[in-house]
C-alpha positions in Angstrom: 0.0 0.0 0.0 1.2 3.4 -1.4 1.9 6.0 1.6 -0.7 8.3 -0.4 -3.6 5.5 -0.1 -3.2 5.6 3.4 -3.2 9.3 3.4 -6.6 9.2 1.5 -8.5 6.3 4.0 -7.3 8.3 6.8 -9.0 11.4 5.7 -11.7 9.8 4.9 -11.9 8.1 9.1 -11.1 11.5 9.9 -14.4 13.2 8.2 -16.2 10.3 9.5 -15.1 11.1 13.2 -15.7 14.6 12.5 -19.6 13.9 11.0 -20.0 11.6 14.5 -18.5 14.2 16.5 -20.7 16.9 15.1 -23.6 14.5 15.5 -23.3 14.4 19.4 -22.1 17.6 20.0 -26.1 18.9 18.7 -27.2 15.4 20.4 -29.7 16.6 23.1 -29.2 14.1 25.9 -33.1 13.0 27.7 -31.6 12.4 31.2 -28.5 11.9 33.1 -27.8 8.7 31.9 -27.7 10.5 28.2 -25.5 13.2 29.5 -23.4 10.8 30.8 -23.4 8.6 27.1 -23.5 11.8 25.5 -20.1 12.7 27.1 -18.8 9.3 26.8 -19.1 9.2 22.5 -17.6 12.7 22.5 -14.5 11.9 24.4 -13.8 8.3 22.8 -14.7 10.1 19.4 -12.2 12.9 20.1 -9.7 10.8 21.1 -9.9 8.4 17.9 -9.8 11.6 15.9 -7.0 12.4 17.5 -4.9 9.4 16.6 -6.1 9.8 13.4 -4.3 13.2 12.9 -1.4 12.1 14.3 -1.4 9.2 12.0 -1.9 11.7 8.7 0.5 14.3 10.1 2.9 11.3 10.1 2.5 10.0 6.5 2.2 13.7 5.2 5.6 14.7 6.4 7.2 10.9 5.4 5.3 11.5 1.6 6.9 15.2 2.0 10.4 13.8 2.7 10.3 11.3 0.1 9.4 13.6 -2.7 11.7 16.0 -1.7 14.8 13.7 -1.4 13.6 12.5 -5.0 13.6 15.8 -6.3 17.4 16.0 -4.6 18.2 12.8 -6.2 17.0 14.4 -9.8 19.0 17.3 -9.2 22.3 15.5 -8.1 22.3 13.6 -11.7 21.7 16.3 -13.3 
């Protein structure tokens, strides 16, 4: 797997965390049980969004370091 195909299923987790996040942010809970389930989702949501940046940060700046060090290369033979 190409570093840019993980790049592009990670996005895509990330805008599905973000479209459950959103969800239960403007989720009104009933009772306290829902605040309490409410608050739950958003911090185990948050947190898996979290990791999920990381993870993209991580491939964006190992794709950016390729591709630069291949433009080097180019220029070297040159």
């Amino acid at each position: 797997m190409e570093i840019n195909e993980k790049i592009v299923k990670l996005k895509i987790r990330e805008a599905e965390l973000k479209e459950q996040l959103a969800y239960y942010e403007t989720h009104e809970p009933v009772n306290n049980m829902g605040k309490w389930g409410r608050q739950v989702a958003i911090d185990r949501i948050s947190e898996r969004l979290r990791k999920v940046q990381e993870k993209i940060h991580f491939h964006d700046s190992i794709y950016l370091s390729n591709e630069i060090y291949k433009e080097w290369k180019k220029d070297v033979e040159k």
